[in-house]
Every structure is written in C-alpha cells, then in structure tokens.
C-alpha positions in Angstrom: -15.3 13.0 -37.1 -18.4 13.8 -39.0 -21.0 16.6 -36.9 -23.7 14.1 -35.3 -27.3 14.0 -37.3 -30.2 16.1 -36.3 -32.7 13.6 -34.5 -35.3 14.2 -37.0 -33.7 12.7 -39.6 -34.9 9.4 -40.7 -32.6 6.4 -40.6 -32.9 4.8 -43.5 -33.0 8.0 -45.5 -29.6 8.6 -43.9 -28.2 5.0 -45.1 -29.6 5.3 -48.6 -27.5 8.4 -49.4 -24.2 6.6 -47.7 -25.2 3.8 -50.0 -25.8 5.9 -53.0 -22.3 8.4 -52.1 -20.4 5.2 -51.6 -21.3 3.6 -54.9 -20.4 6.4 -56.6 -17.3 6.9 -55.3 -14.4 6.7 -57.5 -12.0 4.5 -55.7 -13.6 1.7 -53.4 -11.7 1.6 -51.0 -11.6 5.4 -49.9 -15.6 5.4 -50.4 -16.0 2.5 -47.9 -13.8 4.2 -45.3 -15.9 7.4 -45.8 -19.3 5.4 -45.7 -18.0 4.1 -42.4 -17.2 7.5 -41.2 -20.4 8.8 -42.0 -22.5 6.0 -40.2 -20.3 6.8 -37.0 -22.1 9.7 -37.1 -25.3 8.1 -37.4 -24.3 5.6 -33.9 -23.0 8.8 -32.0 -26.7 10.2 -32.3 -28.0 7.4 -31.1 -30.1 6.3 -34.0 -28.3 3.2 -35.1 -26.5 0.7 -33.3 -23.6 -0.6 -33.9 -24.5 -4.1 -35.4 -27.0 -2.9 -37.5 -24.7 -0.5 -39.0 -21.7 -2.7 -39.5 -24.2 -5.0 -41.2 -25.3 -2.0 -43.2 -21.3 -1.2 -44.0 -21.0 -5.0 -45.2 -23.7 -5.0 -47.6 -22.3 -2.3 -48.9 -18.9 -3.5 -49.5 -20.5 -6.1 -51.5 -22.7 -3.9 -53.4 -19.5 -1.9 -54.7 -17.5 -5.2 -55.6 -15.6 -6.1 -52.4 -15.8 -9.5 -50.6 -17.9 -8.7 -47.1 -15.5 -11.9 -46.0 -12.3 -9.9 -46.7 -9.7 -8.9 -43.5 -9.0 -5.4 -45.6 -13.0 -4.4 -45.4 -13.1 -5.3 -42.1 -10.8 -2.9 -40.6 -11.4 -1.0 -43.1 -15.1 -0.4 -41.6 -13.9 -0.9 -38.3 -10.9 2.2 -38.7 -14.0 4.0 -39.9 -16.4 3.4 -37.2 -14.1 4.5 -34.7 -15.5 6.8 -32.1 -12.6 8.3 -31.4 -10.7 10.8 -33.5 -7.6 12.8 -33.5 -4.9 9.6 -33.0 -1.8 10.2 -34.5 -0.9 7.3 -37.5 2.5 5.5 -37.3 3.5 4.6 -41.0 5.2 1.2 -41.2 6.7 -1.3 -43.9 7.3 2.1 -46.0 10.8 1.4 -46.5 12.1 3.3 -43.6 14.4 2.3 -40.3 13.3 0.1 -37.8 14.1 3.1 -35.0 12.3 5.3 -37.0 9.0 3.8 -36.8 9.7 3.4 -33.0 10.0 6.9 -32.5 7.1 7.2 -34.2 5.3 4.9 -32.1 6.9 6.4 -28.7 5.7 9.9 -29.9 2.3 8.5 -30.2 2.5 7.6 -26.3 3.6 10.9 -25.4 0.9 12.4 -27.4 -1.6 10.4 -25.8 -0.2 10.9 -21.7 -0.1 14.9 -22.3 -4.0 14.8 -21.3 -3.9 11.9 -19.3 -1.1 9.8 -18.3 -1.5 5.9 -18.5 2.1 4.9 -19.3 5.2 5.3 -17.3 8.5 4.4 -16.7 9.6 2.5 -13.1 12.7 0.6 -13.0 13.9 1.4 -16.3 10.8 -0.1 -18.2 7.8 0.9 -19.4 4.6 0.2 -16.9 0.8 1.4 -16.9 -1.5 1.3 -13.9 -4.1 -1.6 -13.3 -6.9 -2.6 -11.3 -6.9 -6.5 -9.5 -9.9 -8.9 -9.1 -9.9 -8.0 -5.4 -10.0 -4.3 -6.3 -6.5 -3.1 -5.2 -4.4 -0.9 -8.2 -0.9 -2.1 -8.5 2.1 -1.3 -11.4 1.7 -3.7 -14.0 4.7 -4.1 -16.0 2.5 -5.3 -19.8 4.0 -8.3 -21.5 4.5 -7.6 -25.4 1.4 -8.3 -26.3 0.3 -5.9 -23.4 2.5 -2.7 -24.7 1.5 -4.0 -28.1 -2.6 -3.1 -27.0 -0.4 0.0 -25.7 0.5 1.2 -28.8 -2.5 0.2 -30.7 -5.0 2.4 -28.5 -2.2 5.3 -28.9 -1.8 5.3 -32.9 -2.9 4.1 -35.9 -0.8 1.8 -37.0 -0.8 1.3 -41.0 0.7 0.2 -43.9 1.3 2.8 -47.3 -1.2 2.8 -50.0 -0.8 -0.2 -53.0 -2.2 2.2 -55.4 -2.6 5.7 -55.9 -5.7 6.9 -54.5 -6.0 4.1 -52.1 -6.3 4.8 -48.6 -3.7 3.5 -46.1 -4.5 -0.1 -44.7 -4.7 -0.2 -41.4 -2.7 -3.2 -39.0 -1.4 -4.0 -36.0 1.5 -2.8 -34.2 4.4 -5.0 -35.4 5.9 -6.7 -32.8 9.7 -5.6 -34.4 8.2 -2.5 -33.3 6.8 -3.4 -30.0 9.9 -5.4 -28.7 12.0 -2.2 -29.8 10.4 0.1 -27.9 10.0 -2.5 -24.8 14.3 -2.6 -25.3 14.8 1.0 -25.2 17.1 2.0 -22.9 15.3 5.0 -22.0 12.3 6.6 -22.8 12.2 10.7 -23.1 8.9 12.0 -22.5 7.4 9.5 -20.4 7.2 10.5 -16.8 8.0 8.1 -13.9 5.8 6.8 -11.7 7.0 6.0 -7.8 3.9 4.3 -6.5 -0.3 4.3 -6.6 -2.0 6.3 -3.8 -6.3 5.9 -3.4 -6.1 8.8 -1.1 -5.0 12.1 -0.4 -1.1 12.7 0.5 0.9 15.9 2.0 3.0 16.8 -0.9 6.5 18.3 -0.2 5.7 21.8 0.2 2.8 20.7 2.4 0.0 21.4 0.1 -2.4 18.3 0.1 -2.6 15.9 -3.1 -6.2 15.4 -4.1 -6.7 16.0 -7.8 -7.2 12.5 -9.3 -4.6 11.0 -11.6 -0.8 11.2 -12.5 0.9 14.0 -10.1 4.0 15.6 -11.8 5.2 16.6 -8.0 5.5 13.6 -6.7 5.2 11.0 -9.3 2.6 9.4 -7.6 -1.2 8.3 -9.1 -4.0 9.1 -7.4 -7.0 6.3 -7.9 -10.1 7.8 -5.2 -11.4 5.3 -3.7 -14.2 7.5 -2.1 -15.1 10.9 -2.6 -12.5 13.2 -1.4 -12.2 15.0 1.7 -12.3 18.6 2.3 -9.2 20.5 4.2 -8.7 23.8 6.0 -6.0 25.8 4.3 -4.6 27.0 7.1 -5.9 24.7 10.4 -4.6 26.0 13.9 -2.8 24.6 16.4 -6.1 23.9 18.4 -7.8 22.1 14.9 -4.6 19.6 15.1 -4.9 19.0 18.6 -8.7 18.5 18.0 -7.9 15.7 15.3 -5.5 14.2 17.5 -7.7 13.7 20.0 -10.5 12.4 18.2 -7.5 10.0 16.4 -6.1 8.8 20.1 -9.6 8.8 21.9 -11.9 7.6 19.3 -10.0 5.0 16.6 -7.2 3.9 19.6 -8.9 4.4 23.0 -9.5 0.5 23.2 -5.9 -0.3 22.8 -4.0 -1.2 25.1 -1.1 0.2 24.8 2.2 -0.2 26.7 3.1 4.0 27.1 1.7 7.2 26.0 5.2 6.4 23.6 3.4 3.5 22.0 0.1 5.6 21.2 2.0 8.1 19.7 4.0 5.7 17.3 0.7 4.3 16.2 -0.7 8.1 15.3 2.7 8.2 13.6 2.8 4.9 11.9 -0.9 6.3 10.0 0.8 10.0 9.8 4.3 8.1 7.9 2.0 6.8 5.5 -0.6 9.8 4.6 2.7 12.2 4.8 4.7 9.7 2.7 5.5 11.9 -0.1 6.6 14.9 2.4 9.6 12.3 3.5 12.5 13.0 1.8 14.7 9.6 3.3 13.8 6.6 4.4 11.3 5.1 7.1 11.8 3.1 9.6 10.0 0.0 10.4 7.1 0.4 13.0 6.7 -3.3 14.6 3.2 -4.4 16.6 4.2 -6.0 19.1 1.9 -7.5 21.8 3.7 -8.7 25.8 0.4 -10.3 26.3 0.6 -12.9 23.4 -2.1 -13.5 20.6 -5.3 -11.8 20.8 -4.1 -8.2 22.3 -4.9 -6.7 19.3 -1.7 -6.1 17.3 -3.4 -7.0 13.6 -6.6 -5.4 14.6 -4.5 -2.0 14.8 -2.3 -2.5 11.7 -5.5 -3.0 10.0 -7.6 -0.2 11.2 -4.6 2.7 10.6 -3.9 1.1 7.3 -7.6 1.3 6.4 -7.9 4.8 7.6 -4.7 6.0 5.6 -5.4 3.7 2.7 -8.9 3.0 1.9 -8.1 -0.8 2.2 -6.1 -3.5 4.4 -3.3 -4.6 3.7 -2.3 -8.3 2.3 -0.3 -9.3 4.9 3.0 -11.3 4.3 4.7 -13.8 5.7 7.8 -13.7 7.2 10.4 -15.0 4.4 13.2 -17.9 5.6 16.2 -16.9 3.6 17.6 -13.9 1.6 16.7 -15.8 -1.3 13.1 -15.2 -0.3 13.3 -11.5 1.1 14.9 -10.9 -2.3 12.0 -12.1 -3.9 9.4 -10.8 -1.2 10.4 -7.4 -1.7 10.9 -7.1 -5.3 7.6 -8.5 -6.0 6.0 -5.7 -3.1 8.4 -2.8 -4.5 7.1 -4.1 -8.2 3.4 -3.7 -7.3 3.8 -0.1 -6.1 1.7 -0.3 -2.9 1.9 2.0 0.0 2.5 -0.6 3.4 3.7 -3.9 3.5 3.4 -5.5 6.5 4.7 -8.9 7.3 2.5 -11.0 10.4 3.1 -13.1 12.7 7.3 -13.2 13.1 7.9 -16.3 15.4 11.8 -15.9 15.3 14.5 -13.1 15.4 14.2 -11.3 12.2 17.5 -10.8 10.7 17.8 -9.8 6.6 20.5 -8.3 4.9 18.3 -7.6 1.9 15.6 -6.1 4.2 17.9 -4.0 6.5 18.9 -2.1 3.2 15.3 -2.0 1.5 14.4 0.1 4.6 17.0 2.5 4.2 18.0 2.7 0.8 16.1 4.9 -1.7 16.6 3.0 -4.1 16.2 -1.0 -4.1 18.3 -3.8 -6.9 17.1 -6.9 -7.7 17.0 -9.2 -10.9 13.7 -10.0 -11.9 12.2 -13.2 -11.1 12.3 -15.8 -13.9 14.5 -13.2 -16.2 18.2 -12.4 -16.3 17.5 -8.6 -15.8 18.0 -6.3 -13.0 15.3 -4.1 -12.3 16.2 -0.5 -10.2 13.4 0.2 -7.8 12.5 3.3 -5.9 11.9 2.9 -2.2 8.8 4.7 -1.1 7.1 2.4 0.9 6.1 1.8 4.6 7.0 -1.3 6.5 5.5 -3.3 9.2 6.0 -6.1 11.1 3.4 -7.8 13.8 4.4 -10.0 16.5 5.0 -11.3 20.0 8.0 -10.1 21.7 10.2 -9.6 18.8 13.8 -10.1 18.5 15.8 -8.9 16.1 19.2 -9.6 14.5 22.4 -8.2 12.7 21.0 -4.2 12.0 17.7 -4.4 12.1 17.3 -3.8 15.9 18.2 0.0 14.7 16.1 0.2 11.8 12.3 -0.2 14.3 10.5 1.6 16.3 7.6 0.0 18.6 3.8 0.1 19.3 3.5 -2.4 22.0 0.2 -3.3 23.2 -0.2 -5.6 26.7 -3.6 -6.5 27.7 -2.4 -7.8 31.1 -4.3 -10.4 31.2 -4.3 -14.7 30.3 -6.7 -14.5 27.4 -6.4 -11.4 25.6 -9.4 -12.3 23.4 -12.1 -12.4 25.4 -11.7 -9.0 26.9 -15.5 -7.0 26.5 -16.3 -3.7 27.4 -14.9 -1.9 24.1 -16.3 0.8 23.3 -16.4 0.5 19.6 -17.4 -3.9 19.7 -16.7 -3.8 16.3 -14.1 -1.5 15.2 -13.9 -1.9 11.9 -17.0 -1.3 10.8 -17.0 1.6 12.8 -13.5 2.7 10.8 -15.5 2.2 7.8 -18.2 4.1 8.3 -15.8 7.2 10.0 -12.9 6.5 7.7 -13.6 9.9 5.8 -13.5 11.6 9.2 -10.5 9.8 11.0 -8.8 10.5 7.5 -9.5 14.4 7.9 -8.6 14.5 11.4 -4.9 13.0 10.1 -4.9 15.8 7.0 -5.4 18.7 9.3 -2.5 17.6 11.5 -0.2 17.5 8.8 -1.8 21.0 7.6 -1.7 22.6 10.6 2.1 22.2 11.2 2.7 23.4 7.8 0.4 25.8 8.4 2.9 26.5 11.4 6.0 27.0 9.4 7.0 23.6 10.2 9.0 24.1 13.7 11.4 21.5 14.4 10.5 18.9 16.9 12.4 18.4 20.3 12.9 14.9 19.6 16.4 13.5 19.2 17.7 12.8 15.2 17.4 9.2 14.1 20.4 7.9 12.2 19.4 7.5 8.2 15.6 8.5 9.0 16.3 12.2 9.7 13.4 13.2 7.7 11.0 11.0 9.4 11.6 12.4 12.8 11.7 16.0 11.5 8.2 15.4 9.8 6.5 13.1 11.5 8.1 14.1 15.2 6.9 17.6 14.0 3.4 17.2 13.1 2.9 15.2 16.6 4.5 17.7 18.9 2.8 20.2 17.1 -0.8 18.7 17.8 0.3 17.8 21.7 1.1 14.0 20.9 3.7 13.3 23.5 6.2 10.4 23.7 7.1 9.9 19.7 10.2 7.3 19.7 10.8 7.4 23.8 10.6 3.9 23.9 13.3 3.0 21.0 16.0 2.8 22.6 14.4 0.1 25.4 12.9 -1.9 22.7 16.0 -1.7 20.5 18.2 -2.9 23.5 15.6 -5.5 24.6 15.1 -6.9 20.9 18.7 -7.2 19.5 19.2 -10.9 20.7 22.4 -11.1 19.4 23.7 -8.1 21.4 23.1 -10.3 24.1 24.1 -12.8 23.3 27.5 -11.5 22.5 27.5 -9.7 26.1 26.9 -13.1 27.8 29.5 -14.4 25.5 32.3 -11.6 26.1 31.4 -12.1 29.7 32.2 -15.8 29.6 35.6 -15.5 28.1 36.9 -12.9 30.5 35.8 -14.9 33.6 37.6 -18.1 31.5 40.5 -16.9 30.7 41.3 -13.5 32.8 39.6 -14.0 36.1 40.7 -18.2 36.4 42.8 -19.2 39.1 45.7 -18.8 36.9 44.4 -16.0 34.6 45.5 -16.0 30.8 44.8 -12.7 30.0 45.2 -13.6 26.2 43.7 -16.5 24.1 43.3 -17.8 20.9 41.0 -19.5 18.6 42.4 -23.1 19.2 42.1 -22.2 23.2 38.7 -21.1 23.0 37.9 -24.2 21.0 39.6 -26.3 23.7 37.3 -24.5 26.6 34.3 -25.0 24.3 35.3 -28.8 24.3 35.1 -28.9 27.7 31.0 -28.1 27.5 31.0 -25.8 31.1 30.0 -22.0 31.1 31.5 -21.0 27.7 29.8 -23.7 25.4 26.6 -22.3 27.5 27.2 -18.8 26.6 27.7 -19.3 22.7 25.9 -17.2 20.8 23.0 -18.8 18.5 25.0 -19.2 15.4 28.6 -20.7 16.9 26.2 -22.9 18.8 24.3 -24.2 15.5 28.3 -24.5 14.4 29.5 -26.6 17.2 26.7 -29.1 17.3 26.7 -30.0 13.4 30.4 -30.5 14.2 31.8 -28.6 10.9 33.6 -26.0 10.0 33.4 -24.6 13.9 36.8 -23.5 14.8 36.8 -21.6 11.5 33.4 -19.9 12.3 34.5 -18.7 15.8 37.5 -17.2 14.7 36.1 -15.2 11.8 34.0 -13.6 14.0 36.3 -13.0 17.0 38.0 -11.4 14.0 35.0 -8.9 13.2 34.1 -8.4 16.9 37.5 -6.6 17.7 37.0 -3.2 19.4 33.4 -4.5 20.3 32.3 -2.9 23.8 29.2 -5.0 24.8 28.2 -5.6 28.4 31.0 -3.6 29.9 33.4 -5.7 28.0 35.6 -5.2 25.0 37.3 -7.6 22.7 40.9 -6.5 21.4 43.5 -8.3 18.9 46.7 -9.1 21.4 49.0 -9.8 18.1 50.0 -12.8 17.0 51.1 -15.9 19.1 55.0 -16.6 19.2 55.0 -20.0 18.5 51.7 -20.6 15.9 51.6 -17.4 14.4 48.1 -17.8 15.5 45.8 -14.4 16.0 45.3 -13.7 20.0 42.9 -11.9 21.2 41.8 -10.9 25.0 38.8 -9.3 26.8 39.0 -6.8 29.4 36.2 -4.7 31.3 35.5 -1.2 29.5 34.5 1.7 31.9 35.0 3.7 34.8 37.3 1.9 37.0 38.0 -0.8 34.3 41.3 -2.8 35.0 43.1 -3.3 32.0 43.1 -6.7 30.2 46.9 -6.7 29.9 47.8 -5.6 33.4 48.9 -2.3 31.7 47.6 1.2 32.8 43.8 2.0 32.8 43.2 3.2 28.8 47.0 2.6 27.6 47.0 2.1 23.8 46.3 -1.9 23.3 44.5 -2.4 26.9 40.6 -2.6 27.5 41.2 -0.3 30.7 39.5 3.0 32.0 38.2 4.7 28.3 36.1 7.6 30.3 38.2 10.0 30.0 39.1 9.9 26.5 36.7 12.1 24.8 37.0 10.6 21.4 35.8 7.1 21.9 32.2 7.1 21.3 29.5 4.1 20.6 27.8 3.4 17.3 26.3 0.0 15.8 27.1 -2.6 13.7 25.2 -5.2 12.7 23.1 -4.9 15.8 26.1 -4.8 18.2 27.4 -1.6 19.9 31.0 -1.0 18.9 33.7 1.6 19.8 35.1 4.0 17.3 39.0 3.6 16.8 40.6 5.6 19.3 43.4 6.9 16.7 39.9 9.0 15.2 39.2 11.5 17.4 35.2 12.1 16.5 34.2 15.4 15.0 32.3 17.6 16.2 28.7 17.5 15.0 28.7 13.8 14.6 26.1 12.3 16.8 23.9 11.1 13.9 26.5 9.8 12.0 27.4 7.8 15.0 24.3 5.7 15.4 24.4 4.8 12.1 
C-alpha cells in the first residue's frame, strides 16, 4: 500500500496528478486500479473520505473511456481502495482442477489464522467464533454463504487477465469452491477449537490462561469479558486458605446449606469450571437440590458461582421428556461450545441414556438436526441440574454429586436477615475479586506440587477428584463428596424400588405357608393378578405395564432376566434353570449376607444358592443401571480394582 501523504499536501492537488497519471496510463484498466491505490493513500491520512474519493475514482473512469455504471470498475476501484494489504490471491477459472483452487483457498485460511485465529475445526467441520444479540460467544458453524464471506476476507479471489497487460478481475469466491472446501474431509492446518472461555482457566500444567484469543494448549478461545485479573506465581498454602474463606464466608455464608459436605461441593462446582481445562476425564454432574422446597435458594447459587467463574449466567434448560429430546438438547449445548449447562427445575426422576454417556464420554455422537450427518463432539463441559429432592434413574444416580441447601423453614422465601440483600449485585461488583480468590486456590496447590487428596477415587471421574479434591484439601475445605454416597442411595428410585420388589417375591413365594422357593414368569404374573403386596411393590415401569394391560408378562420377564445376580436390599435374584414341564426360565430370591439361608435349602454360599456370600472374598458390589449388582463368583476380583468396580 502506497506510504500515507504528508498533511500539508493539498487535496485537490493530490487528485489532479491521480487524474492526470491515470489518463495517461497505457492500459485502462491497470491505471484505474493504480488511481485507486493511490487515493487509499489519500483516505488513510485522513484527508479524504471515502465517498468523496470513490466519486473522484468514478469520474475518472469515465474520463479515460470506461462506463462509471460498469460491475468491472467497480471492484476494480473497490480492490483498489482496500485498506488492507498483503492477502494472498486465489486464481480461478484459469483452466486448472477444481481441488487445486481449493487448496488454494484453504492455504489462504491458514495464512490468515497464523496471526490470529478465526477459523477452526470442531466436529469434523469448519466453525469460526461469534458473538449473540444477548452478548454470549458461541461456535457458529457458517452456512455457505457464511464460509463463502470466509474465504473472501482471507484472499482475493480473481479471474486471469483477458488481455495482456490487463490486470486480473477481481470476483467472488465460487461457490464450486466454497462447497469443496465445506466437504473436505479434513482440513490440515486449521487448529481445533474445544470450547469459548470469557475468563481465565488453569491450564494443564497449572499455569493460568489469560492472554486473549485462540490457546494452542488447550484449544480453547479466550473472549475477556472484563479486564483481567492479576495472580501470584507462586500463592501459599495460607493465600488459598485466605481465598477460601473469603469464597465460603463472603459469596456462600447466606446459604443454607445441608453439611460442611454441601459447601464444599459448591466451592468445587465454581473450582470444576475455572480448572476445566486441568481435567483430563470427565465431570460429574453437581445437582442443587433444596429439602425445603422452592425458594431456598438453589438457582440463586447456580447463578452466582456460574457468574463468578463465567462472567455471565447461565440460560437455563429445561428438563427434556424423551431421548429424542436429550439428543437434541445436548447436541445443540455441545454445538454452541459453552462452559455449564444447567437444566432447572427437574420435577421427576431423571433417567437418560444419552445424558448418562454425555457426562462421561469425552467425546459425544449425534446427527445433526435437520441434516443426515453425524457430527463428533468433544465433551468439555460442566453439568447441572436444580431441583427439589431429586431422584434419579438407570446410571445416573452414580454420575452426581450434591449441594443440598434446607432452609428449615415453611416459606423459604421470605427469610431476611442476609447479609448481602442482594447478592448478585454484590457478585457483580466483587466478581473480579471472588474470581481471584478461586485462581489462587488452584495456584497455590500447583504451587504445592499438586499432593494427592485423601478423598476416595470416583469411578470414570478420577481426574476430577484428584484436581478438584486436591485444590480443596489443600486450602482446608473439608467434606468434598462425603455426602455422595447418601444422596446417591437416597436418589436412585429405582434401587428401591427393586429392593421393595425383591423383598415382595421372597416373602410370596419363599416365606408362604407352603414356600415355593422357585417361580417363574407366568407365576409371578398370576400373584400380580391377584393385586395384594406384590402388584403393590412393582417397580414404576412394570406398574405403567400392567395397568395399560399390554405386553406385561413379556416386560416382567425381560427384566427378571437382566436383574439375575442383583443383590438389593439384602436380597439376590438367581436363574433356578428351566422348568420341567414349560421349558419356562425359573428364577428364585434368597437373602444375601451374614447368616443368609439359602434360597434352595442348600448350604449357606453353595454354587446356585443366594446363601451366606461373606466369606467369599471375590464377590464384590458394583452398579448397573442404578442398581447394585454382584460380580460373578467364577471371577475372582483383582487386586487393585476398587474403581473399576463402582463403575
């Protein structure tokens, strides 16, 4: 681009020797373009603007022969006006391959990210970063007419010369070209992008993300949404228990929360988020969960940590009704590339399929809404859910952890006395300090060669505990995850059910006045017929079954079928062969335990009885689909395999 003009220079003066160089010029064409060049000057300095001088460049078209009206001396003064210099130019329609002006094109890109990135790849396509009425940054996969604007503010896209001497007319991107590249299968040179952050994130090695823009390290883009925050290199132990402090005192003192465990699984919910990228696996789901019904405050606090860690709250979801929905739900949130996504208000047991294995895959499938393709996305999220005395079904009950608030008393809402009346306002205004305290917590355990935490591993979220655990016993949080295990047990509704149910056919058929140790399907039916304690004690789903009257008996034995070698209750169900006469599957229930007579009337823990399993070291718990099951006694556990267990 031509050196700006000296500010002395007169204007017109300037124009008049444009005029004059242009009219002289040789071949038309090349003079305009070098006119317009020259005048961009003139608008960088300031002396022109850029009306006048494009009605300068049109005059002067005309002057030199070519129509003012013309598509070709339009671009032709626009290419030439162009602030910006330096872009690469893609060559098309000059007799070459199709591929060849896409690599071309796909170099430009790469060009144009090596300063600063603004295209990607996520799910196998190409995506750029964009900015929503409401404010919020989320992936944007660009339709072709989006990658086509793409392309255009990467290259210059032209056509050869007609004649010699001519220089090249400029066009748009073909859209041959743009639908190639959009169909590539992969794209070299084009780094990935897992998510958008709008504040700073612990990196793997601890060190704190804070530099604006695409990070190579993690893959993430950092959009500030307020200035950033300064942290100590190396904070002490005493700076981290300082920030948690000010975090449990000032931001969660007017919760009320359950346990010491519940405060700490609110610090850790805000520390999973900020320490994100530090995760290697997945996280678990941190539910809100209020005893004392509405008003306790359960939103308020997802709010108020998500603000702190986020800059922003969240848009909060609700709970889907089918798979077909929590497909859609989370394909649409993992598309986006946000940080949390809660869902509000569950009213019923939440049991998903398609959720259970978002949470803990790295890596989530779906087709893309409205298309035929699959779409690959990464998983590197943080979930939450908000409720009153959630229950959960199938596997989920393993994948939460609680922060249960009870304000103990009959209208939670018009407690007074807080000592921040309105909290959020106060978050806003302390966000960059409540955000600080958070970074130095992560800092100073780094700091402190990351010691492992005392806490006990976590099935498929053994980074989370290490990590998170570690940071908060490392500041003195006590009491991360302690109250798991009750929640887990008091929220997996259809582990009791299945107890209640187990419990129901061993009193039917094994402690009766004339006990039949063994049943099957067609018996249980029979007894269900009869609507006394074991049509009472049907779980939720054989219920729904037997009262629409279809397809029941089928139902119930498919999953008498599943639950063999369930222990639930102090009961386990066992296959008892097949029946002589019907062929028929038979099954029976027998206590499991210390003490435990056998089902069969055979000795305590003989192979195919339900009797005393104590003392056979290799039968060990673990879950499935919610319900605690026993592992085969023929596979003797090895050693080192507690995790492994639970999951």
């Amino acid at each position: 681009m031509p050196e700006p003009v000296a500010p002395s220079s007169t204007v017109p003066e300037l124009l008049r020797e444009i005029r004059e160089r242009a009219l002289a010029g040789s071949v038309p064409w090349s003079a305009l373009l070098d006119a317009s060049r020259e005048t961009a000057a003139i608008i960088a300095a300031g002396q022109v603007s850029t009306g006048a001088a494009e009605m300068f460049l049109l005059d002067t078209a005309a002057a030199m022969g070519l129509d003012p009206n013309s598509q070709r001396v339009r671009w032709t003064i626009a290419r030439g006006l162009r602030v910006r210099a330096g872009l690469p130019v893609v060559t098309v329609n000059d007799g070459r391959h199709l591929r060849e002006w896409s690599e071309d094109a796909l170099a430009a890109v790469r060009a144009g990210n090596a300063h600063k990135p603004r295209v990607f790849t996520r799910g196998g396509e190409l995506v750029r970063v964009k900015r929503t009425d409401e404010g919020r940054w989320m992936v944007d996969r660009p339709t072709e007419h989006g990658l086509r604007g793409e392309l255009e503010r990467a290259a210059d896209f032209v056509n050869p010369p007609k004649e010699e001497g001519e220089e090249p007319f400029p066009v748009a991107p073909p859209m041959d070209v743009v639908r190639d590249v959009r169909s590539l299968p992969e794209f070299p040179g084009i780094p990935p992008l897992d998510g958008i952050v709008t504040s700073p994130r612990v990196r793997p090695d601890g060190t704190i993300l804070s530099r604006p823009g695409y990070d190579a390290g993690t893959r993430l883009y950092l959009v500030p949404d307020a200035p950033m925050v300064e942290v100590p290199e190396n904070p002490s132990r005493d700076n981290a228990r300082d920030a948690a402090r000010f975090i449990a005192e000032e931001l969660l003192g007017d919760f009320p929360f359950v346990s010491p465990a519940d405060r700490a699984n609110a610090i850790a919910f805000a520390l999973s988020i900020v320490a994100r990228p530090a995760i290697a696996g997945a996280v678990p789901v941190a539910v809100f969960d209020a005893r004392s019904g509405q008003g306790s405050g359960k939103s308020l606090l997802l709010r108020t940590l998500c603000y702190v860690a986020c800059g922003t709250e969240p848009p909060l979801s609700a709970i889907p009704g089918d798979e077909a929905e929590w497909r859609k739900t989370i394909t649409a949130a993992l598309l986006r590339g946000g940080e949390v996504f809660p869902f509000d208000n569950a009213t019923e047991t939440i049991e998903s399929g398609t959720f259970a294995n978002a949470i803990t895959s790295p890596v989530f499938e779906d087709r893309i809404l409205g298309a035929s393709r699959r779409v690959e996305l990464p998983v590197r999220c943080c979930w939450a859910i908000t409720g009153n005395r959630t229950g959960f079904g199938g596997d989920m009950a393993r994948r939460v952890y609680p922060i249960e608030l009870d304000a103990a008393c009959e209208r939670p809402e018009d407690r007074e006395g807080f000592r921040h009346p309105d909290l959020m306002e106060w978050v806003r205004a302390n966000r960059p300090a409540l955000l600080r305290a958070l970074l130095i917590m992560a800092r100073a355990w780094w700091a402190a060669g990351c010691p492992a935490p005392a806490v006990k591993t976590w099935g498929s979220f053994e980074s989370f505990v290490r990590v998170v655990g570690g940071i908060l016993e490392h500041a003195g949080v006590p009491g991360f995850l302690a109250n798991r295990a009750e929640f887990r047990d008091a929220a997996n509704e259809s582990r009791h059910e299945w107890a209640a149910f187990l419990a129901a056919l061993h009193k039917c058929f094994h402690e009766r006045p004339r006990p039949v140790a063994e049943f099957t399907t067609k018996s249980v039916v029979e007894e269900v017929g009869l609507l006394g304690e074991l049509f009472a004690a049907l779980p939720g789903d054989l219920h729904d079954a037997y009262e629409r009257r279809r397809g029941f008996a089928q139902r119930l034995g498919i999953m008498l079928g599943k639950g063999v070698g369930r222990i639930v209750g102090g009961y386990r169900l066992e296959d008892a062969g097949r029946d002589s006469d019907t062929k028929g599957r038979k099954f029976r229930v027998g206590r499991a335990g210390p003490g435990a007579a056998p089902a069969g009337g055979g000795l305590p823990g003989a192979p195919g009885t339900s009797g005393d399993f104590s003392n056979s070291p290799h039968v060990g718990l673990f879950f499935l689909n919610g319900t605690e099951l026993a592992e085969s006694p023929e596979a003797p556990r090895s050693p080192g395999n507690e995790a492994e267990a639970e999951r």
